[in-house]
N, CA, C and O atoms as a MOPAC input file, in Angstrom:
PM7 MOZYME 1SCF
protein

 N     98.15300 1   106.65100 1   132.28700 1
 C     98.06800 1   105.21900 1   132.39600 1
 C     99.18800 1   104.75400 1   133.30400 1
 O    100.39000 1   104.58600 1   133.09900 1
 N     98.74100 1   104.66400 1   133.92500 1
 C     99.61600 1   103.77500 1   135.11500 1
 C     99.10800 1   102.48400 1   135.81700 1
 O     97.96100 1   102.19700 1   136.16100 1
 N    100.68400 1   101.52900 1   135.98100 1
 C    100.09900 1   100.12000 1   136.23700 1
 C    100.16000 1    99.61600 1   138.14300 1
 O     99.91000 1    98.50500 1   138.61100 1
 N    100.49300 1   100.63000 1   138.73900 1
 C    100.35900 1   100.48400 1   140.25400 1
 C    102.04400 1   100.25300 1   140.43700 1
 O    102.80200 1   100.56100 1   139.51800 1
 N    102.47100 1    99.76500 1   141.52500 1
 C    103.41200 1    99.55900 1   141.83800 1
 C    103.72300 1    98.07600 1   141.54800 1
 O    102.92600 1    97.51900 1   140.79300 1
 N    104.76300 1    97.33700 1   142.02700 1
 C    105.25900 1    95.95400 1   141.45900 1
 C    104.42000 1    94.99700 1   142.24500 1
 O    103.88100 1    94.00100 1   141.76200 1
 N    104.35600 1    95.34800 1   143.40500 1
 C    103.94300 1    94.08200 1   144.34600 1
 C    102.48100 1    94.25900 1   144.10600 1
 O    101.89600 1    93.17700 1   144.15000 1
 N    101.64700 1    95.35500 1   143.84800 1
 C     99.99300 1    95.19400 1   143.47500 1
 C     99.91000 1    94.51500 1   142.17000 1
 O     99.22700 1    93.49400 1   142.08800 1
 N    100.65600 1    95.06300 1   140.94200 1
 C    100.48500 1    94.32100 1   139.60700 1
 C    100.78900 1    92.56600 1   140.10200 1
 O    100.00200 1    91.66100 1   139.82500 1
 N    101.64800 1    92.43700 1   140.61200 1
 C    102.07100 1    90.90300 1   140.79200 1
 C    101.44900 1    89.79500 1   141.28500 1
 O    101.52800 1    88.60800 1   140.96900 1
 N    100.47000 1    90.69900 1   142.56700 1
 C     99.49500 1    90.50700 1   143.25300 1
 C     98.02600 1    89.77200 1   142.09800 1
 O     97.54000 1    88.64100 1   142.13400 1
 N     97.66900 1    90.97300 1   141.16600 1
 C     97.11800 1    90.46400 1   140.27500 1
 C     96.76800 1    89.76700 1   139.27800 1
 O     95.74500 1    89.39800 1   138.70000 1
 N     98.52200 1    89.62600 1   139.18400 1
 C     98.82200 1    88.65400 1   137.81000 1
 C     98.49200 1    87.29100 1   138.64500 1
 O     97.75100 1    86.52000 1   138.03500 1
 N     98.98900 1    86.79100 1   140.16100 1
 C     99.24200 1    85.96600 1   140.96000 1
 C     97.47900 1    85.43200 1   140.96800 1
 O     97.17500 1    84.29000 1   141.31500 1
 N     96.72800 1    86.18300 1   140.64800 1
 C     95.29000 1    85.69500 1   141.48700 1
 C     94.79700 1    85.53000 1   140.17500 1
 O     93.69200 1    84.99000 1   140.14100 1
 N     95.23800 1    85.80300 1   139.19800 1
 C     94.50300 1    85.16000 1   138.00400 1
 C     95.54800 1    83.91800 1   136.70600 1
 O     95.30900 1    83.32400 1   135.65400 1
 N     96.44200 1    84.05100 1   137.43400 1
 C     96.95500 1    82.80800 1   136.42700 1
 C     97.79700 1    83.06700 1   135.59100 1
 O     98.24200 1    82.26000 1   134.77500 1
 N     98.15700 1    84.39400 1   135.71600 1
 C     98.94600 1    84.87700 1   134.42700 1
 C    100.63800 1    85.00100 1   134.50600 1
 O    101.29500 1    85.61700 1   135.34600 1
 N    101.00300 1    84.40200 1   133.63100 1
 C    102.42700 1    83.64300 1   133.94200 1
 C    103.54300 1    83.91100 1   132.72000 1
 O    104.70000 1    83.51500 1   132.57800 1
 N    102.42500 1    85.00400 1   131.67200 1
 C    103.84300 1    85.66900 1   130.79200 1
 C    104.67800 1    86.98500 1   131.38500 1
 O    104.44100 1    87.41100 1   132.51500 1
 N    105.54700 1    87.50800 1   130.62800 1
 C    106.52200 1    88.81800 1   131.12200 1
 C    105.47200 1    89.60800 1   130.96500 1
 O    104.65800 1    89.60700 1   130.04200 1
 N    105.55400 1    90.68100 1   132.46000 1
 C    104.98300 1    91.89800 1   132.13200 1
 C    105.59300 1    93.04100 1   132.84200 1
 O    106.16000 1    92.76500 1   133.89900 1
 N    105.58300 1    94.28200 1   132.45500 1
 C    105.94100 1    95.60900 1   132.64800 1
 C    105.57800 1    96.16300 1   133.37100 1
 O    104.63200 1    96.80700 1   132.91700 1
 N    105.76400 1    96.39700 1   134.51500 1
 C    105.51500 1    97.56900 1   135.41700 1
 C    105.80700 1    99.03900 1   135.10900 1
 O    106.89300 1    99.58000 1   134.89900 1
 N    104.83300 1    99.44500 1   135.12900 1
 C    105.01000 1   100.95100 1   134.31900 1
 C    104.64800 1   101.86800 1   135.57200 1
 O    103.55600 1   102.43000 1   135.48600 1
 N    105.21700 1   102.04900 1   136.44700 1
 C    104.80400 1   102.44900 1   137.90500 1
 C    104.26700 1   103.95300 1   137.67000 1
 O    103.58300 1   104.42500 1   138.57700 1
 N    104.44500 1   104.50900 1   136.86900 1
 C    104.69600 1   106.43600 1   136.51900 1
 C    103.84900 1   106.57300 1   135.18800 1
 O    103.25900 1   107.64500 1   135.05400 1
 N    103.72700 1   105.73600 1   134.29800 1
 C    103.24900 1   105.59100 1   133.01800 1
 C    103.81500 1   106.36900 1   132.07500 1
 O    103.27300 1   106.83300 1   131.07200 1
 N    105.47100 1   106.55000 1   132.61700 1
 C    106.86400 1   106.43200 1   131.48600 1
 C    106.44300 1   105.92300 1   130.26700 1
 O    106.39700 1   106.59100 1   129.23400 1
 N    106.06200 1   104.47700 1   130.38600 1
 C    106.82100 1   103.80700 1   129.46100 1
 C    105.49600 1   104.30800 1   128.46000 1
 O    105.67700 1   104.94400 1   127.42200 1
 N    104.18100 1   103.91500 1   128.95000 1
 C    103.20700 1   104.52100 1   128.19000 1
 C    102.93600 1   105.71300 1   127.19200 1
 O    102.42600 1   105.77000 1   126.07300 1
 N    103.54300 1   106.74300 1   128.14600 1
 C    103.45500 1   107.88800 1   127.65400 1
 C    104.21800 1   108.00700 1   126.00600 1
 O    103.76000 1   108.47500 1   124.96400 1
 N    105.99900 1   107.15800 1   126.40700 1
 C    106.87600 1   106.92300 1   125.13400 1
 C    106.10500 1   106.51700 1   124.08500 1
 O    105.94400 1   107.13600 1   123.03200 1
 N    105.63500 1   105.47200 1   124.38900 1
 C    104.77500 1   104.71200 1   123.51100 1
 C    103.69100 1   104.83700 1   123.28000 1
 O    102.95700 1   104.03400 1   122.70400 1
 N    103.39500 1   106.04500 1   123.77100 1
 C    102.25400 1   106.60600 1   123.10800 1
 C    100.77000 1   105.30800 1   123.48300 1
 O     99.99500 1   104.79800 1   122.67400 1
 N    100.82600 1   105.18100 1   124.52500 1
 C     99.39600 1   103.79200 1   124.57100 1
 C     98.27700 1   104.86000 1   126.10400 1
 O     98.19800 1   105.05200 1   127.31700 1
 N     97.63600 1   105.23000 1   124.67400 1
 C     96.24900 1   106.34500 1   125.57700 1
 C     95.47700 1   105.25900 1   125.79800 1
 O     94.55100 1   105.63400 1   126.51700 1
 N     95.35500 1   103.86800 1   125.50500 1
 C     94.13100 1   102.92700 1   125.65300 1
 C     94.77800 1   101.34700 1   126.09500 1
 O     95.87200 1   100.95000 1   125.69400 1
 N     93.91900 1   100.60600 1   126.93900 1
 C     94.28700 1    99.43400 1   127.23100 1
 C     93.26600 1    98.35700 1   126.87200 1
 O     92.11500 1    98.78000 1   126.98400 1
 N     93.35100 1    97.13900 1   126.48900 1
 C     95.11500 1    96.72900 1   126.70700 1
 C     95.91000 1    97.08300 1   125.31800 1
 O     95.42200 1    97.22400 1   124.19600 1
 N     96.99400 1    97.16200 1   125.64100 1
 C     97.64700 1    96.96100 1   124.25200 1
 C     98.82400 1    96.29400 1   124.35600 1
 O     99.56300 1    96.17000 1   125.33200 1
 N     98.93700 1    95.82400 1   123.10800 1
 C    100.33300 1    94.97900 1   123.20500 1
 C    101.21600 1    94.99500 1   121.32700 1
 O    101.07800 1    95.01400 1   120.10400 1
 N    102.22500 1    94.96300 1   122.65500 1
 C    103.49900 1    94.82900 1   121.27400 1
 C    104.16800 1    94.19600 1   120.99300 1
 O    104.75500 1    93.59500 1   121.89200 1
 N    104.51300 1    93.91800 1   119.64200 1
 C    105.24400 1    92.55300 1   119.72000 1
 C    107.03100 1    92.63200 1   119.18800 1
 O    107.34400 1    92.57600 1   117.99900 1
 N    107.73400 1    92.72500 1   119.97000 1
 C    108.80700 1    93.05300 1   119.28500 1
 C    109.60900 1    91.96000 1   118.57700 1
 O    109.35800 1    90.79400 1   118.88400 1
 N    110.51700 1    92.20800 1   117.69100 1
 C    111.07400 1    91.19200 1   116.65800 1
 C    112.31900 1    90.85900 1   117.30300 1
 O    112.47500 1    91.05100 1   118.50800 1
 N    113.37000 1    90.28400 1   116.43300 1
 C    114.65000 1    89.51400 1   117.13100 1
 C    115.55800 1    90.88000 1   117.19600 1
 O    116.35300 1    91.08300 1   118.11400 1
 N    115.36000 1    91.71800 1   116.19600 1
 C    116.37400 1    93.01200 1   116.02500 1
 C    115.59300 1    93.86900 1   117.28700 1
 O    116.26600 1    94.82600 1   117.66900 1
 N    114.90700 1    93.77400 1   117.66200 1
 C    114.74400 1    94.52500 1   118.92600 1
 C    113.27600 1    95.59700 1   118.53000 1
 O    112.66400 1    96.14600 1   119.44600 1
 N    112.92000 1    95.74600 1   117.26500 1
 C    112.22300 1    96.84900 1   116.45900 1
 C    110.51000 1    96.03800 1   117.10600 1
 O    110.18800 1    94.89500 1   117.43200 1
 N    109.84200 1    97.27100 1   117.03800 1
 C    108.12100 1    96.93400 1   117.03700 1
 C    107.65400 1    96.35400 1   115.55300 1
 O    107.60700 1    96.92800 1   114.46500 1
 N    107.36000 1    95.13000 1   115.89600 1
 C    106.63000 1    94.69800 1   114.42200 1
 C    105.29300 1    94.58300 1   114.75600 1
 O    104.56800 1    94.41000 1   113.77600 1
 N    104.65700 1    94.63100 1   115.98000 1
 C    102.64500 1    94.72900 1   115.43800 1
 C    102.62300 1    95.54900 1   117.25500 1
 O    103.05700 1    95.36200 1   118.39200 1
 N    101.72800 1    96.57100 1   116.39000 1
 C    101.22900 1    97.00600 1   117.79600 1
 C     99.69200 1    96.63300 1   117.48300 1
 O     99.25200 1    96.69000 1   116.33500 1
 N     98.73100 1    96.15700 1   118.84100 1
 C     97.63700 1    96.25300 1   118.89600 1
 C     96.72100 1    96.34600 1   120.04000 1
 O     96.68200 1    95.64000 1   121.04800 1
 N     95.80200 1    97.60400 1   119.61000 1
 C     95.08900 1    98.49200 1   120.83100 1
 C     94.16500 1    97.42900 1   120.71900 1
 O     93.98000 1    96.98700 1   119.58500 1
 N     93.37600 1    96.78900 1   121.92300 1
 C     92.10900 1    96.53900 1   122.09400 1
 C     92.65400 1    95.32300 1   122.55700 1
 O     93.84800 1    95.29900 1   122.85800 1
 N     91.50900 1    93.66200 1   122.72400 1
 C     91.57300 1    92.74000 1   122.91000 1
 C     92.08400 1    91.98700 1   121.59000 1
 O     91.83000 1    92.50000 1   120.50000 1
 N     92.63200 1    91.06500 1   121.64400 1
 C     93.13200 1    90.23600 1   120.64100 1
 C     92.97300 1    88.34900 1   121.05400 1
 O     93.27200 1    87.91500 1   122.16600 1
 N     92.49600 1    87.52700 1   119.99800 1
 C     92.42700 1    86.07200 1   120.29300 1
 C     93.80600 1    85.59500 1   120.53400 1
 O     94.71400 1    86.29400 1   120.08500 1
 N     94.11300 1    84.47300 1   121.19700 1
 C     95.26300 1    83.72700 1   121.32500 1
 C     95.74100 1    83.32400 1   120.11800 1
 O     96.94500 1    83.06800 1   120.06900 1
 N     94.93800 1    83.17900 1   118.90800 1
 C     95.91000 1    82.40100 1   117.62400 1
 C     95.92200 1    84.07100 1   117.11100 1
 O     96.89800 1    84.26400 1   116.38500 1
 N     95.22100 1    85.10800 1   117.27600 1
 C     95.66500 1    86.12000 1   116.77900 1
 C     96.63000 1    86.61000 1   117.11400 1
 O     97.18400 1    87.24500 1   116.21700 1
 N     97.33700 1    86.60500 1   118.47800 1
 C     98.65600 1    86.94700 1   119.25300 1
 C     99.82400 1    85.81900 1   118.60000 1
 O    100.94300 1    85.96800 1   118.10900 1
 N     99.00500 1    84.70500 1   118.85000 1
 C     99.97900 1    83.66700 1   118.14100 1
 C    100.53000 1    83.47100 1   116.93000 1
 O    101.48600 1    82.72200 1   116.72700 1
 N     99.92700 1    84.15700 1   116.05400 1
 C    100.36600 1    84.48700 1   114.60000 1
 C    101.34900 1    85.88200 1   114.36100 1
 O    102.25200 1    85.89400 1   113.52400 1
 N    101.13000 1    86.64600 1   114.93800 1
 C    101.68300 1    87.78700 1   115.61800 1
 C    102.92400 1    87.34300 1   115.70200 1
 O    103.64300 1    87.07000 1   114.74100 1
 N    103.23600 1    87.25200 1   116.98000 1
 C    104.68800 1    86.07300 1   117.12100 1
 C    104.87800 1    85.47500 1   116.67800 1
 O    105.25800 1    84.75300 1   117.60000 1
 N    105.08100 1    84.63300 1   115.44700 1
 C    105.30400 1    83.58900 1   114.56600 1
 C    105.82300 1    84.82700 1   113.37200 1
 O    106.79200 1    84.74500 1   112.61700 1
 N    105.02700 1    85.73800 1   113.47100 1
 C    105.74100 1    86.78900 1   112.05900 1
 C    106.77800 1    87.20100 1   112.43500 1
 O    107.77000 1    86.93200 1   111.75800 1
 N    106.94800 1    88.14400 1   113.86700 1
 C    107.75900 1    88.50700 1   114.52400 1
 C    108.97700 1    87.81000 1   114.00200 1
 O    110.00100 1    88.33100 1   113.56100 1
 N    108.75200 1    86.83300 1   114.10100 1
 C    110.10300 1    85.79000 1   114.40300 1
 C    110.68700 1    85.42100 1   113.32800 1
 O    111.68800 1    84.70600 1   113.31100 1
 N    109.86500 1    86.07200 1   111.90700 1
 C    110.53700 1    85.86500 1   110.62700 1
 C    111.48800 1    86.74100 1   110.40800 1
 O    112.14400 1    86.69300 1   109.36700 1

């Protein structure tokens, strides 16, 4: 799993609107660590720095949004 280089991912984020933080995983390092054989996935990390929800597949906006709201407890 690899996400291209910086200026193609940016390229893409740029042509569709997308305006949160994202990771360039140029080598699929970070993937591999983290073990993510499938996309998309996302993680949500807490204030101590720790993974509190990982989730493989698509997810709704109040489902991400609740996500982060736990996180943050």
């Amino acid at each position: 799993m690899q996400s291209g280089d910086a200026r193609e991912v940016q390229s893409y984020l740029d042509e569709r609107g997308v305006n949160f933080p994202v990771i360039v995983d140029e080598y699929g390092k970070i993937a591999q660590r983290f073990g993510v054989s499938r996309v998309p996935a996302s993680f949500i990390i807490d204030p101590q720095g720790m993974i509190a929800f990982t989730e493989v597949g698509y997810t709704s906006n109040w489902g991400l949004r609740l996500r982060l709201w736990l996180a943050d407890k």
